[in-house]
C-alpha positions in Angstrom: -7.7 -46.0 17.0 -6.8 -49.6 16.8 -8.5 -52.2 14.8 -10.2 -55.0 16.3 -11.2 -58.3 14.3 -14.4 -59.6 14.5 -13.5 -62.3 17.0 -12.1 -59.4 19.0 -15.5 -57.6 19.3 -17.7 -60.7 19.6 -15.1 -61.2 22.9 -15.7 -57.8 23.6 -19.7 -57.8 24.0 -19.2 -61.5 25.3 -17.1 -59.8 28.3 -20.1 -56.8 28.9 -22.8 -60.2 29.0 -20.7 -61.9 31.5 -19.0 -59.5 33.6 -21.4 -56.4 32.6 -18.4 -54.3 31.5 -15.0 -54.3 28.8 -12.3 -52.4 28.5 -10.8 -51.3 25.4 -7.1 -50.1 27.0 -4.9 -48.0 24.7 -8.1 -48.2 21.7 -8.3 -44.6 21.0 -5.1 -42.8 19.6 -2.9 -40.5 22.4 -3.8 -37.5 19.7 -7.7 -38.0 20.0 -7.1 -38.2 23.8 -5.3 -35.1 23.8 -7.0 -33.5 21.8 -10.5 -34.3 24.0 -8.6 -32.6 26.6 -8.3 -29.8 25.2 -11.3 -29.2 24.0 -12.9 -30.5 27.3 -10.6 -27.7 29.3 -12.4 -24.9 26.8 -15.8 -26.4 27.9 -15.0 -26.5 31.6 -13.9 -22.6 31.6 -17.0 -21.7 29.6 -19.0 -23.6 32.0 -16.9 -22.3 34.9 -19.3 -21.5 37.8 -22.7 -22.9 36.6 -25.0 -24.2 39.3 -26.4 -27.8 37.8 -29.2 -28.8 40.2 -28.1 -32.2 41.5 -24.7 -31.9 40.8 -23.3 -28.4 42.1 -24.5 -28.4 45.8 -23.8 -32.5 46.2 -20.8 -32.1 44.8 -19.1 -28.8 45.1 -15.7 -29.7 44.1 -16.2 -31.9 40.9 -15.9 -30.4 37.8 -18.5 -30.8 35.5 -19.2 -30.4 32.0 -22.8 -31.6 31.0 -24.2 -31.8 27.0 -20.8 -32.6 25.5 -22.4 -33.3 22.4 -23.0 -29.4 22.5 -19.7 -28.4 23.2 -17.5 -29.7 20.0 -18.2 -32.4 17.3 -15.0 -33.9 18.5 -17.2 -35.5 21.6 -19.6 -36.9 19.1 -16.6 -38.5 17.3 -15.7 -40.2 20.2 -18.6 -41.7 20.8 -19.1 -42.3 16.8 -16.1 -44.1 16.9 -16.7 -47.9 14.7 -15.5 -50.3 17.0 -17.7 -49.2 20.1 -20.7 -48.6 18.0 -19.9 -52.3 17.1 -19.9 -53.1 21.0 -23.0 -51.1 22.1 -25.5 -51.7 19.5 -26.4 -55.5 20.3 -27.1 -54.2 23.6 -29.1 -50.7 23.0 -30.2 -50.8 19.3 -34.3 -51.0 19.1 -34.1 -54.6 17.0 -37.7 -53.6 15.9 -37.3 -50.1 14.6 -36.9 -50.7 11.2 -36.2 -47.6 9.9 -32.1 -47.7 9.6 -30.6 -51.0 8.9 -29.6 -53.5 11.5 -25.7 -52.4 11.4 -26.5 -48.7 12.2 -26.8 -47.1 15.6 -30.4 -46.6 16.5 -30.3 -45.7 19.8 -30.6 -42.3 21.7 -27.8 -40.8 23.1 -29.1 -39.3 26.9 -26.5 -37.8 29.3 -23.1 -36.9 28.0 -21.0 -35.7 31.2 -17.6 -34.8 31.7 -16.4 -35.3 35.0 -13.6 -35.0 37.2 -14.4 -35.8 41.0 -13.4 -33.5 44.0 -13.3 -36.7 46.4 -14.4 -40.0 46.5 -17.8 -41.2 44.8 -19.7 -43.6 46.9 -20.4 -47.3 45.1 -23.7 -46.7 43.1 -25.2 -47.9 39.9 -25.7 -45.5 36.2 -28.9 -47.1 35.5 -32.0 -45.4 37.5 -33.6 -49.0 37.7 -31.8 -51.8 37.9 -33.4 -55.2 36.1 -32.5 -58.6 36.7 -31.3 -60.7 33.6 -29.4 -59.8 30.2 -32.1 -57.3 29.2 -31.2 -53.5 29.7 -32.1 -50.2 27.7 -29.3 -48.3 29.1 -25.1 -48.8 28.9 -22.6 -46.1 29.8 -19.5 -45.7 27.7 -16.1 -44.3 30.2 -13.6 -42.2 28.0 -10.7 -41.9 30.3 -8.7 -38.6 29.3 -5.6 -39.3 31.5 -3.7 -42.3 32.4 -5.9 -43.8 35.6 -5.0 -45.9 38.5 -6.1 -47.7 41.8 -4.7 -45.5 44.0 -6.3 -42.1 41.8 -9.8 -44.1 42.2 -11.2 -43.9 38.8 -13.8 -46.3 39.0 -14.7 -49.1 40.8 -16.2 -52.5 38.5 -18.3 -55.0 40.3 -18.3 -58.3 38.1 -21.5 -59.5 37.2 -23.8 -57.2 39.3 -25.9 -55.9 36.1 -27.6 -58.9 36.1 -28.6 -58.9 40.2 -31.5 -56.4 39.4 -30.5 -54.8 42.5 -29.3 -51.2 43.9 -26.0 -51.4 45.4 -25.0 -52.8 49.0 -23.7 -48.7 50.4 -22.8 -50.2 53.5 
């Protein structure tokens, strides 16, 4: 895990304001990452051959491993880690619950997935309703486990579109 100075994180949640997204390349440590994988490839042969409505007959030959959180404290960790708590939480803290202090995560965490595609995802959006403007109550954090490329298709960024309020153009 590297350490990032303050400048470095105030550029950080600048980038996800402007462009709607950072990257934080070579951040977690190649143990951790390894580690996640391993653990991840326990989950997915426990999970083997579950049918997840919505997920299982679209896509047939992903694999999914839904409720990480569930599956080993090393997945919380992850997500626990300081530097993107520092990131998210200007975006998805509740600035009026008052019950933890400013500098501690207050938000919920909703869908934790694991997932490696069988083909080619069309262009779409995380967020079930997309807002115009800076405002959101959603952000999606992407742990990549392996080394990713163009040409394997990870995923594809579109600059500034969280602030269109608009579903994506599928044409």
């Amino acid at each position: 895990m590297t350490n990032l100075s303050e400048k470095q994180i105030a550029q950080h949640i600048k980038d996800i304001e402007v462009l709607g997204y950072t990257h934080l390349p070579g951040h977690l440590a190649p143990k951790t990452l390894t580690d996640a994988r391993n653990r991840l490839d326990e989950a997915n042969k426990e999970t083997q051959g579950s049918f997840y409505p919505g997920f299982t007959e679209d896509r047939p030959d992903d694999k999914i491993v839904l409720n990480l959180q569930n599956k080993n404290k090393l997945f919380i960790d992850l997500l626990g880690d300081p530097v993107i708590e520092r990131i998210v939480m200007p975006f998805i803290n509740d600035k009026y619950y008052d019950q933890l202090p400013p500098d501690v995560p207050n938000y919920v965490l909703s869908d934790y997935i694991a997932r490696v595609s069988g083909e080619h995802l069309p262009l779409h959006i995380d967020s079930w309703i997309p807002v115009p403007g800076h405002r959101t109550w959603m952000m999606q954090v992407a742990i990549a486990l392996q080394d990713r490329n163009e040409a394997d298709g990870c995923t594809t960024l579109v600059p500034a579109s969280h602030l269109s309020g608009d579903y994506t153009d599928r044409a």
